[in-house]
N, C-alpha and C positions, 0 to 999 in steps of 0.2 A: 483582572486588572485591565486598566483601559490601555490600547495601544492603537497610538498613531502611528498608522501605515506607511510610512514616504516611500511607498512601491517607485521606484523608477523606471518606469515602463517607455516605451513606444507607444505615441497615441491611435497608433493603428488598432492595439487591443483593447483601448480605451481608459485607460488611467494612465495621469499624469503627476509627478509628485504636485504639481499643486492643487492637486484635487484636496479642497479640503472636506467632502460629504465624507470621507472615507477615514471615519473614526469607528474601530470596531470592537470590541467586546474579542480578547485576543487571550488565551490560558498557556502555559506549560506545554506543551506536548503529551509529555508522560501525564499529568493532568487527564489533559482532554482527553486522551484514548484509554485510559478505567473511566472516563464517564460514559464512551460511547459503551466500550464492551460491558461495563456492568446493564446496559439495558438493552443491549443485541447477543446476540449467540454467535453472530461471527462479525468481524472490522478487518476489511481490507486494507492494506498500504500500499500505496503505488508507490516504486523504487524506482531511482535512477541507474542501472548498475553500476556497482564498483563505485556510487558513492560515499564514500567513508562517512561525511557528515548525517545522511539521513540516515545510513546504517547507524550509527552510535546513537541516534534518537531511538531507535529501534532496543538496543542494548540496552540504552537506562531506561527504559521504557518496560520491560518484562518485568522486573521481578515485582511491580507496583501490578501492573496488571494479571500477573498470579495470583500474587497476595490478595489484593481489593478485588477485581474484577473475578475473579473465580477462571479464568484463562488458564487450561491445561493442555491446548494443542496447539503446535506449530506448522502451517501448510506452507510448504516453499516450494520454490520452483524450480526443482530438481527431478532428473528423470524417476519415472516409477520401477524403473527397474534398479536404482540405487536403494529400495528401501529396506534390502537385507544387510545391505552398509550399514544403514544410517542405524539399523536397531542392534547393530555388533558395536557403533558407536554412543549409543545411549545406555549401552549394559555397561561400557567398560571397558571390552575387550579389543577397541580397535581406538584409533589417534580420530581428528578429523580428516586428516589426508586419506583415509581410505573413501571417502566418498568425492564420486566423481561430479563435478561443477561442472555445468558448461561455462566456457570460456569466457564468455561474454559478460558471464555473471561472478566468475570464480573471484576473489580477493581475499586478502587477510582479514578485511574489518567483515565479511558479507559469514565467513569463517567463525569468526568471533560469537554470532549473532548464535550458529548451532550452538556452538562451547556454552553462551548464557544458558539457554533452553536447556541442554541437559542439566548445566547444574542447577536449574530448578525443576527438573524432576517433570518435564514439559515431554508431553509425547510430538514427536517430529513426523512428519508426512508429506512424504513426496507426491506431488499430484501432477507431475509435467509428464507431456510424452516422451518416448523412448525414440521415437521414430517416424514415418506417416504414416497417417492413418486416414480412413476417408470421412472422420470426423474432423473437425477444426480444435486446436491446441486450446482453445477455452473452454470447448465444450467436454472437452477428455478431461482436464483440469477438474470441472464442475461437475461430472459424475466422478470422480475421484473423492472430490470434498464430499459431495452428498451422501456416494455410499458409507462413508467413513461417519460422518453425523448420524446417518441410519441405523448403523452399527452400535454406536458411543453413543446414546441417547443422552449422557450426562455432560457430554464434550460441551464447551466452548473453544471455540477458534479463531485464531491468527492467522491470517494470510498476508504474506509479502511476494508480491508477485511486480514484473516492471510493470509501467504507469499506465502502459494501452490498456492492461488487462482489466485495470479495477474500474475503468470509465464506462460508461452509464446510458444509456441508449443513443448513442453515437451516432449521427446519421449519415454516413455514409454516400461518397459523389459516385460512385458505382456499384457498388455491393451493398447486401446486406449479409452485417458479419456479427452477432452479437458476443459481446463479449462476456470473460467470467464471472462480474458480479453482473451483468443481465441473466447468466444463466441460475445465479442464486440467488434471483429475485421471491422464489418460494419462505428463503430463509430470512426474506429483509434484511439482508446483509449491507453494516453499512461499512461505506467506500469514501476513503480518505487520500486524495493526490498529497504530493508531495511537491514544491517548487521551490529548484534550485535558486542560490546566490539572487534571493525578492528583495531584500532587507537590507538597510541601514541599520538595523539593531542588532545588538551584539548576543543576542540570543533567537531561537525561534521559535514561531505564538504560531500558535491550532484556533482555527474557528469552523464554525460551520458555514457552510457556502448559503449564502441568503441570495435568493435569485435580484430580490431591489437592486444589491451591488455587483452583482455577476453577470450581470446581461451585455452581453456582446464581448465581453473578459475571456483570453484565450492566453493559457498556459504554455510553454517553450514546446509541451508533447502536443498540444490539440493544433498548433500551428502548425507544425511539423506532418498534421495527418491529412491524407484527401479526404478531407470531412463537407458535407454542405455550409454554404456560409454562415447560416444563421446559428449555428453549433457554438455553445459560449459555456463556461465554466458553469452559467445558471444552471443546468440541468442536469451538468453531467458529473456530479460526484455530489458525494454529501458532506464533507465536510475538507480544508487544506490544510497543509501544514507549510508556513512560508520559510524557509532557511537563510540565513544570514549571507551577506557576500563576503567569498572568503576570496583576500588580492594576493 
């Protein structure tokens, strides 16, 4: 369906609602991601944590991307050393409170997301670190997912992970730090941000990030990051999902 954007932005990021070019080709959610995963092997979700909103796009969004998409794993961002939890949780034999959340991330609705998973029969996988390590938290994440792909040659995968993670050749005002879908650039993994309270509509529309309309376009998290100036939604993810303003 067609959907007019009336983004109400700051024109510092560069749209404005009276931008009228920005008519865009705008789907479902749950739509869009069995479109992306029926033709990738893994689809990133950037999270905002303890967003309730974009977790529940997440919840009605599985059991279509089971079903259609052939999606049977769930990569979250929980330590690696919870994952005898998480498989005493997916037998049965445990609640979800035996698995430990960090805090940051912990909530009822973020809870909810494991509960779907299991009862669709979705294998869970923690790929966060436990602790420091003299690797970088993306890149333990990313040999976490890969040896598990390597493993599971049949797997298709979900990954929700927060919004730094799934961004996309980032370039950085001091470091270079790549992040987790830079490091599963082997798998073509495609990488979907998330953006809080975009919308005047009372529903939220997924599209793909077209660089024509993204250029110089910076999200609440790319603002938020010491990133080089020229850094703009055009390159750095492949597709949003924009979410409604809730007052």
């Amino acid at each position: 369906m067609i959907i007019v954007l009336c983004l109400v932005m700051v024109t510092s990021v560069g749209i404005t609602s009276s931008n009228e070019d920005h008519i865009l080709n705008g789907l479902e959610p749950g739509s869009y991601l069995v479109e992306k995963a029926s033709k990738n092997r893994l689809v990133l979700i950037g999270t905002h944590h303890k967003n309730t909103h974009i977790h529940n796009v997440i919840i009605h969004s599985l059991p279509a991307l089971v079903a259609t998409a052939g999606v049977n794993t769930l990569f979250v961002e929980i330590p690696t050393s919870q994952q005898q939890a998480i498989e005493s949780f997916c037998r049965g034999d445990a609640g979800v409170e035996v698995i430990e959340v960090c805090e940051i991330i912990a909530s009822p609705s973020y809870r909810e997301i494991l509960l779907k998973a299991r009862s669709l029969g979705m294998e869970i996988i923690a790929i966060d670190a436990s602790g420091p390590f003299s690797i970088t938290r993306d890149e333990w994440m990313a040999r976490r997912v890969t040896a598990y792909l390597e493993e599971h040659p049949q797997s298709k995968g979900l990954i929700i992970a927060g919004q730094r993670h799934v961004l996309k050749d980032i370039q950085w005002t001091h470091v270079i730090e790549p992040s987790l879908a830079d490091h599963l650039d082997n798998y073509t993994a495609f990488s979907v941000i998330t953006w809080p309270d975009a919308l005047d509509n009372l529903l939220p529309v997924a599209l793909d990030i077209n660089p024509s309309y993204f250029a110089g376009i910076k999200d609440p998290t790319l603002m938020a990051m010491n990133t080089d100036p020229q850094v703009s939604l055009a390159t750095a993810a492949d597709g949003v999902i924009f979410m409604p303003k809730h007052r």
